[in-house]
C-alpha positions in Angstrom: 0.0 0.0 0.0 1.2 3.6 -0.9 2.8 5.2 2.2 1.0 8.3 1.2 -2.4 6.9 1.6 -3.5 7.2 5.5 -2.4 4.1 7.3 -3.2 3.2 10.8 -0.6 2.9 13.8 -0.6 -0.9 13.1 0.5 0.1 8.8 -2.8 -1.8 7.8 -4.6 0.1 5.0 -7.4 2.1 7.2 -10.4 1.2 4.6 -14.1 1.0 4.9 -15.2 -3.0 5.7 -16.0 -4.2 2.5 -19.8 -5.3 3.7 -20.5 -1.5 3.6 -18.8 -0.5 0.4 -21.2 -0.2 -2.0 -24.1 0.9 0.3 -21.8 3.9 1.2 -20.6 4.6 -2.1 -23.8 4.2 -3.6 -25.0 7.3 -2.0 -21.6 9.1 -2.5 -21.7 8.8 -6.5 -25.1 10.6 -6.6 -24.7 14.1 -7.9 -28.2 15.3 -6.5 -29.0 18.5 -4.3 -26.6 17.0 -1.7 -24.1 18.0 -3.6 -24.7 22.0 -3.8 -22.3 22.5 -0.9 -20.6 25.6 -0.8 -16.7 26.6 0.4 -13.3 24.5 -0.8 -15.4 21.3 -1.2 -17.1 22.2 -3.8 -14.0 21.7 -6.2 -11.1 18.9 -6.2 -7.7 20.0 -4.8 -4.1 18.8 -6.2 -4.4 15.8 -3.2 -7.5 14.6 -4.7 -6.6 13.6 -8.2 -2.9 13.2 -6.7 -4.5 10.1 -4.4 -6.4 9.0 -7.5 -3.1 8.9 -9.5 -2.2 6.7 -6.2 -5.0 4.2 -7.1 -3.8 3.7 -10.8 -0.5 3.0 -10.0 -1.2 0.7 -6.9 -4.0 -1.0 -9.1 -1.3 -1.6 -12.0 0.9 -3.5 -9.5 -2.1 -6.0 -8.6 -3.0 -6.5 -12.3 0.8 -7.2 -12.9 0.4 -9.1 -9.6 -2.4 -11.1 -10.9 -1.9 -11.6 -14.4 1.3 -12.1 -14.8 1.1 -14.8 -17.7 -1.1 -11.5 -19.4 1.1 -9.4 -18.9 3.9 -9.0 -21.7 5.9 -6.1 -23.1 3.6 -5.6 -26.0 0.8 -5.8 -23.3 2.2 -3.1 -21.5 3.2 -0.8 -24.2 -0.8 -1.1 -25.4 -1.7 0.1 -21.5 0.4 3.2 -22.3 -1.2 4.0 -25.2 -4.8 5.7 -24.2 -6.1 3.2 -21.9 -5.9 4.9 -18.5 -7.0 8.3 -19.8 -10.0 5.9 -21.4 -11.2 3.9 -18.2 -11.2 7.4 -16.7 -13.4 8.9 -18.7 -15.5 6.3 -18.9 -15.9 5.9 -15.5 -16.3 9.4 -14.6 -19.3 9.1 -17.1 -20.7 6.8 -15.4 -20.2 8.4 -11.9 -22.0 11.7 -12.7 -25.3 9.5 -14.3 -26.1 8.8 -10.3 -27.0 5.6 -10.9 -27.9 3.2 -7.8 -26.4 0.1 -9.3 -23.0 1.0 -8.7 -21.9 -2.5 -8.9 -22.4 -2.5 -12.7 -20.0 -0.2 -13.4 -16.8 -2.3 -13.2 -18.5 -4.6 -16.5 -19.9 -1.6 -18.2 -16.9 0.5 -18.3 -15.0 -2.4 -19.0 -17.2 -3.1 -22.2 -16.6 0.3 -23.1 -13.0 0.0 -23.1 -12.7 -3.1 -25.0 -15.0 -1.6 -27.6 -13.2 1.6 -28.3 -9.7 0.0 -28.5 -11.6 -2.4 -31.4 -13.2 0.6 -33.3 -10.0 2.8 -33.3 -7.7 0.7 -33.8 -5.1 0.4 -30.7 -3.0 -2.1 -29.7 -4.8 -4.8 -27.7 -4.7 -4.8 -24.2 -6.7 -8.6 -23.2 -10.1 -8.7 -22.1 -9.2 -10.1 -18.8 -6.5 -7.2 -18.0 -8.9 -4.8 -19.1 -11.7 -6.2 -16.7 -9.2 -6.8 -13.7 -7.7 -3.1 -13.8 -10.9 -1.5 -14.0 -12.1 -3.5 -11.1 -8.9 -2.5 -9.4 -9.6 1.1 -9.8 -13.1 0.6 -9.1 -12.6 -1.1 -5.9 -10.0 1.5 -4.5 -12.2 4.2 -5.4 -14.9 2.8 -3.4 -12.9 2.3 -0.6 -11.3 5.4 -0.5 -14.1 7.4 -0.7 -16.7 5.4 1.7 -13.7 6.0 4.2 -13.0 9.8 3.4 -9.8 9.8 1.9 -11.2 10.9 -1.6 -14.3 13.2 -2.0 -17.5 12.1 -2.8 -20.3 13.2 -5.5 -19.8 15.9 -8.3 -16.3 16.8 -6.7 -15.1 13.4 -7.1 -16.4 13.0 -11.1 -14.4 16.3 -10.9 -11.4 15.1 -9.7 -11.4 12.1 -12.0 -11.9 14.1 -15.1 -8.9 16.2 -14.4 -7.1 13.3 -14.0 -8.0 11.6 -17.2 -6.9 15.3 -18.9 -3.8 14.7 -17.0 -2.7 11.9 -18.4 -3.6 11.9 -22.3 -1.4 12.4 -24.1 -3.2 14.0 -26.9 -6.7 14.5 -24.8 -8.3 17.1 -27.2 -7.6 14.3 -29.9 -9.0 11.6 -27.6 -13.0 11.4 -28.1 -13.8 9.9 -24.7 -12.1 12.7 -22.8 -13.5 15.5 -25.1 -16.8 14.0 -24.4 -16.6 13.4 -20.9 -14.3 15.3 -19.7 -13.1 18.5 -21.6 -16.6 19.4 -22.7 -17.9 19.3 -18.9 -15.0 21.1 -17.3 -15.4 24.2 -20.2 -18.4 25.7 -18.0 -16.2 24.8 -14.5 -12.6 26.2 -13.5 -10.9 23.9 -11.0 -9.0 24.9 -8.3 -5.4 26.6 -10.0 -3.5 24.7 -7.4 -4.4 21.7 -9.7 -3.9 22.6 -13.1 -1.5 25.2 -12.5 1.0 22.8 -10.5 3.7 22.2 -13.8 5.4 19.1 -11.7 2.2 17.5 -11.2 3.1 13.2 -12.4 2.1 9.7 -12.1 5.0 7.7 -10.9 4.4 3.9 -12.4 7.5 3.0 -10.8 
């Protein structure tokens, strides 16, 4: 587990018990009135889509973990090429719908990813490292929010989207992140101590 992600006295990950998960983050992905909070909340700061940079990486390591039979250099080159900034997106779409069924998201997002990769031609990343990543994510996104590490509702679609900018290469070229992420952030302006930070990177190491 990533040092930088609150640990206990004992080192053990502090993380809501997985019986409560998704009742908790059900009610945390619904954008609704709840969400009209004002003050600093209201917008995602650098530590936000810093700890969700956390989850990709420590989500990498237990695919790699996992699947390593899956996991080959062309395998990992293909991962590098548009499908982090894709799973994003995809799952910050289907974070702001409020949908109840949160536990569909994993498959759904999942069937998106495949599907784009198919109709635009990138390299092939395997349907069963495609699945087990965004379940990864998923999971630690869950966690991390029912236990308050990472914001909940509209700031935490927020924080995502910035995230999936962040790490696109050529996001105004990538449809998925126009859609679902440029195009919603034109009528917001996050917090400058996000975009404006110039040394702001995901470390896969």
């Amino acid at each position: 587990m990533d040092s930088s992600i609150r640990t206990p006295p004992d080192g053990g990950a502090r993380i809501a018990p997985e019986s409560s998960e998704s009742d908790a983050f059900s009610s945390a992905v619904q954008p609704g009135n709840d969400d009209t909070i004002e003050g600093p909340s209201e917008r995602p700061d650098a530590e936000q889509v810093e700890h969700i940079g956390r989850i990709l990486r420590l989500s990498l390591k237990e695919v790699e973990r996992n699947c390593p039979h899956l996991m080959s250099p062309d395998v990992r080159q293909a991962m590098a090429d548009h499908f982090w900034c894709e799973m994003l997106a995809q799952l910050a779409f289907e974070m702001d719908k409020g949908i109840s069924a949160v536990e569909t998201i994993p498959d759904r997002v999942a069937d998106i990813v495949v599907q784009h990769r198919k109709d635009d031609a990138r390299r092939v990343v395997p349907d069963a490292v495609v699945r087990a990543a965004v379940a990864a994510v998923w999971r630690r996104i869950q966690r991390f929010s029912a236990f308050g590490v990472l914001a909940k509702g509209k700031v935490l679609v927020l924080a995502v989207r910035i995230l999936a900018i962040f790490v696109c290469k050529q996001p105004e070229r990538h449809q998925a992140v126009v859609q679902h992420c440029i195009d919603p952030l034109r009528s917001f302006h996050p917090d400058r101590a996000v975009l404006g930070r110039k040394d702001f990177r995901i470390r896969w190491g």
